[in-house]
C-alpha positions, 0 to 999 in steps of 0.5 A: 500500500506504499507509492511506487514509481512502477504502480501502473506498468502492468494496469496503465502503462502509457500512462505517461505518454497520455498525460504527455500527449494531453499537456502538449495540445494544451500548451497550443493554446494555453502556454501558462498551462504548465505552471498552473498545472504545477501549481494545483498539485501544490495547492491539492497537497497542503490539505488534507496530502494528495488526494485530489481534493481540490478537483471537487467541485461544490455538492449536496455532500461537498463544500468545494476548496475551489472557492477558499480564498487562496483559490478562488479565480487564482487556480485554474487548468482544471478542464486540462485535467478533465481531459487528462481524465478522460483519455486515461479512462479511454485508455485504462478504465477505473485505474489512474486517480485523480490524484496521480494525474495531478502528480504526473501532470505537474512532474510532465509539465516542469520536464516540458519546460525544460526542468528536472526530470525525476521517477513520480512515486505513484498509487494515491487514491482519491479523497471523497471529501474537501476542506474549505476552512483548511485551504483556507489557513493552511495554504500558503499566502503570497504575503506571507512573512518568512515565519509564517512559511516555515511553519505552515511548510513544516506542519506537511513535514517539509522543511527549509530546502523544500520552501526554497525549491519549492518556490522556485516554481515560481520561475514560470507562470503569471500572477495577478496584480492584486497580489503585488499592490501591497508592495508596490503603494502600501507594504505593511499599511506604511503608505510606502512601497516595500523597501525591499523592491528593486527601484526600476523593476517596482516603475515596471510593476506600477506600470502594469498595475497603476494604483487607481483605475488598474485591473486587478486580475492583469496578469504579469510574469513571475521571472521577468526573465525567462517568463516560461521556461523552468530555470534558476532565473527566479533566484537571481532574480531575487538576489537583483530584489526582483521576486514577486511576491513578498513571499518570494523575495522573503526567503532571502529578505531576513539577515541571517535566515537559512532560507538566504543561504540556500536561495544563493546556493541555488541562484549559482548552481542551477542543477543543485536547484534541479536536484533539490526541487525533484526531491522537494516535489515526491517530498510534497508528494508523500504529504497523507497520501491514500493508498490500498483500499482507501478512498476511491479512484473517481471516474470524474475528478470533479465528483465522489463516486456515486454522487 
């Protein structure tokens, strides 16, 4: 009843090539599509572990995680996983969870944009019930200070490198404007930018997200650099005080932290980063993960079984 990298070599073993295949077509179309779905993986594991919780959408039995704050019309590539679904049941009825696309669509959608490649430990089952309020307060949250991240990593048993590789994701995908005020006009209700913002890259970032009149779902790139591609630009690009998010630029803000150590050892070392941050992953991956007879694999990732 353990993972196992080899779980579907005799129920599914293409697995990967249809999730592979499904990612690809819908990169066409969506090029943001990688990091969102590398992110929803995230977002499933920190409540309740990996279970594919958050696929649930609202029920008579079900108060879905898709509208807690940290979520709600911030998460998105839950049709792509639709597709990845369907396919999977096209090719191998009642097999793949819900919660292992997740997992495998997160690790091919890294390898697609030229990250890390690593053996997914597979064989989760998938949850039959959300939690709202645990999204709600276990997530982390982009303004979050260093202490606030280090605990909420550690109570999924994760520890310092996993926060820092883990945030290094943020080297592709976008984010919203909303997420970035605070530090551009208001940081900590100063009336002030946030001191640790790099002058000409904060003129950027008002530029994109005016403080009167500006549209606060206008997206940007989280590495300004290299916006799509998985690389180590995102912790250069904090030493230059251009991370983000106030959560990004925290692991190296705080003199003296562990975090600041590790970010340097990274932004220099680019396959130290690789290294880390395929471990960080099965490490997330591992976080009260369903197996043998518990829960269920969902013939729909959006509803339990019977529903």
């Amino acid at each position: 009843a353990q993972l196992d990298d080899k779980f579907y070599d005799g129920s599914c073993p293409g697995v990967h090539k249809v999730v592979r295949r499904v990612l690809r077509e819908a990169h066409k179309a969506d090029v943001r599509i990688y990091a969102s779905l590398t992110r929803l993986h995230f977002h499933d594991c920190f409540v309740q572990g990996c279970d594919g919780s958050i696929l649930l959408d609202n029920s008579t039995s079900i108060v879905s995680e898709k509208y807690a704050k940290p979520n709600n019309n911030s998460v998105r590539g839950f049709t792509v996983v639709d597709d990845v679904k369907a396919a999977l049941e096209k090719a191998c009825p009642g097999v793949v969870s819900c919660a292992d696309i997740l997992t495998i669509a997160a690790k091919v959608s890294v390898e697609l944009s030229g990250g890390p490649r690593w053996r997914v430990q597979l064989g989760r089952r998938d949850g039959t019930t959300a939690n709202l309020t645990a999204a709600n307060s276990l997530l982390p949250s982009p303004r979050n200070n260093l202490t606030m991240l280090q605990r909420k990593f550690a109570a999924v048993g994760l520890d310092d490198t996993d926060l820092v590789a883990l945030s290094g994701a943020h080297t592709f995908g976008r984010a919203q404007c909303q997420f970035v005020t605070d530090r551009l006009y208001n940081f900590s209700k100063t009336g002030m930018p946030d001191p640790t913002l790099d002058g000409s890259y904060r003129a950027q970032l008002a530029g994109s997200c005016p403080r009167r009149h500006g549209n606060r779902s206008a997206l940007n790139d989280l590495d300004t650099t290299t916006p799509d591609a998985f690389d180590k630009n995102y912790f250069t690009n904090l030493q230059g005080n251009r991370g983000f998010l106030q959560s990004d630029q925290e692991l190296l803000a705080v003199p003296g932290a562990t975090t600041a150590a590790i970010v340097g050892r990274f932004a220099s070392d680019e396959k130290a980063f690789f290294r880390s941050f395929a471990a960080a992953m099965i490490n997330m991956g591992n976080i009260k993960p369903l197996t043998g007879g518990q829960g269920e694999v969902r013939r729909n990732c959006r509803r339990v079984n019977g529903s």
